[in-house]
C-alpha positions in Angstrom: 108.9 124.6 108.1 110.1 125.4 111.3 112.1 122.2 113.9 109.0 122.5 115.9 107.1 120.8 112.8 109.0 117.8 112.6 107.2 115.5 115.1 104.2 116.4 112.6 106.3 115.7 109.3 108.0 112.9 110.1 105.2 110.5 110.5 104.1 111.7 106.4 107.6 111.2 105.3 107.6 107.6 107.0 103.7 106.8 105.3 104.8 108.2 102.3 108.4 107.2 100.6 109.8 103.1 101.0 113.2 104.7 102.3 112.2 107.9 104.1 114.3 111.0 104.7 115.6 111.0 108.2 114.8 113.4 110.7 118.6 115.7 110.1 117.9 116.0 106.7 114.7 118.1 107.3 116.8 119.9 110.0 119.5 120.6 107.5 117.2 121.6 104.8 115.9 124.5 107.5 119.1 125.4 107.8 120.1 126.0 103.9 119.6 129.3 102.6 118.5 128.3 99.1 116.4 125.5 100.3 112.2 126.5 100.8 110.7 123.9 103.7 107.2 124.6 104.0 104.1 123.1 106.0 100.7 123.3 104.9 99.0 123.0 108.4 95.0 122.4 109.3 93.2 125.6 109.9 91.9 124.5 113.3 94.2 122.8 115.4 97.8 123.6 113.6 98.5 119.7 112.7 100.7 119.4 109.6 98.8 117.9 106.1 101.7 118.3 103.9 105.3 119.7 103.6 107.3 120.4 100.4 111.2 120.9 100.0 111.9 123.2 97.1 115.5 124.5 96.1 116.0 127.6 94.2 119.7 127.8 93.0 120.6 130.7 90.6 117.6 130.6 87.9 116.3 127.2 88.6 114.1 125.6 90.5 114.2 122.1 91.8 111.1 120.4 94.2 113.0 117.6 96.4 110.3 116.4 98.2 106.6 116.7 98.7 104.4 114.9 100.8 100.5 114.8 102.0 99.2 112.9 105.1 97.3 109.4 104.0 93.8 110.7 105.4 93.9 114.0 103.4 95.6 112.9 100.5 92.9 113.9 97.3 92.2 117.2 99.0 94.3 119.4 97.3 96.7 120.3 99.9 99.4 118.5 97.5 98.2 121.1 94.8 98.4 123.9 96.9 101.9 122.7 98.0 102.8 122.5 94.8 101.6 126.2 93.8 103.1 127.5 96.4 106.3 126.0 95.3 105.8 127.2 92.2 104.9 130.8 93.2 107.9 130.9 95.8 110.3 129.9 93.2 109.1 132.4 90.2 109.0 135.5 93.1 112.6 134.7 93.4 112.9 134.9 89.4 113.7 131.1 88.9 112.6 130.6 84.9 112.2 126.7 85.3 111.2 124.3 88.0 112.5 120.4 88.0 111.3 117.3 89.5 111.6 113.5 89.8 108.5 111.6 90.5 108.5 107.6 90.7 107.2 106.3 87.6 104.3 104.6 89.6 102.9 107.5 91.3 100.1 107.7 88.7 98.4 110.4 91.5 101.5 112.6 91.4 101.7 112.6 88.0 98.6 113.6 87.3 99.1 116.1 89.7 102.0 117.6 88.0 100.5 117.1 84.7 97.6 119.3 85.5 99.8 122.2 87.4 101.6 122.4 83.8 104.6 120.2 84.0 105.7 118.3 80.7 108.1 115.0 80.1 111.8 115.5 80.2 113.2 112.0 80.3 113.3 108.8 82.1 116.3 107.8 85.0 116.3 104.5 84.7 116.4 102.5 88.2 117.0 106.0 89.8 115.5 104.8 92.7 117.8 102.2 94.1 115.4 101.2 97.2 112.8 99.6 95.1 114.8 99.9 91.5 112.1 102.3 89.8 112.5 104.7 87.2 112.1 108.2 87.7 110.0 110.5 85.3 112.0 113.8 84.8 109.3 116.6 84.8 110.1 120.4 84.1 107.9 123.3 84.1 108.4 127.2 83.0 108.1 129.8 85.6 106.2 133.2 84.3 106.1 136.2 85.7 101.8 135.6 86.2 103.4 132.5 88.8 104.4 134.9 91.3 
């Protein structure tokens, strides 16, 4: 993710979460070394589908954000985010990747479920813009993810 892709990510982030990230936060997050900001973009004209926010701090792993545009959402750029997430953080020689989801997101669990990710726990009313629990999710890295 690059500043340039903001006009293009901004509009996902705003479809996609009741109290979106503002526009610095992206900029800071392309700014922090540990942090991995990456666009998935259409083959043909460059427009962003998707972005994903992954940290990678000593041996961990930890995806912050991820996010598909409404009209391609079910197309597997969300997977492929996620992979590449997943890939990025086991090249760097992270042994576990950590998420939140919203316990209503049935899509993004299943999402997560399939790509290998088990139940850690429950935050209860993590989310205080709508009051929802978040589903901790976790997920070994292997040496075959990279």
């Amino acid at each position: 993710m690059e500043r340039s892709d903001l006009d293009g990510v901004m509009p996902i982030e705003n479809a996609s979460f009741p109290t979106p990230w503002p526009r610095n936060v992206f900029e800071e997050e392309i700014d922090r070394a540990f942090s991995d900001a990456r666009v998935a973009v259409s083959p043909e004209g460059g427009e962003v589908l998707g972005y994903s926010v992954c940290w990678i701090v000593l041996d961990e792993s930890h995806l912050l954000n991820i996010a598909v545009r409404p009209d391609v959402r079910g197309s597997g750029v969300g997977s492929a985010l996620l992979r590449d997430c997943i890939r990025r953080g086991a090249m760097a020689g992270a042994g576990l990747i950590h998420l939140e989801v919203r316990a209503g997101n049935q899509a993004a669990l299943r999402m997560y479920e399939k790509d290998g990710f088990a139940f850690q726990g429950i935050r209860r009313r993590y989310y205080t813009d709508t009051g929802e629990d978040a589903i901790l999710l976790s997920r070994e890295l292997r040496e075959s993810d990279a």
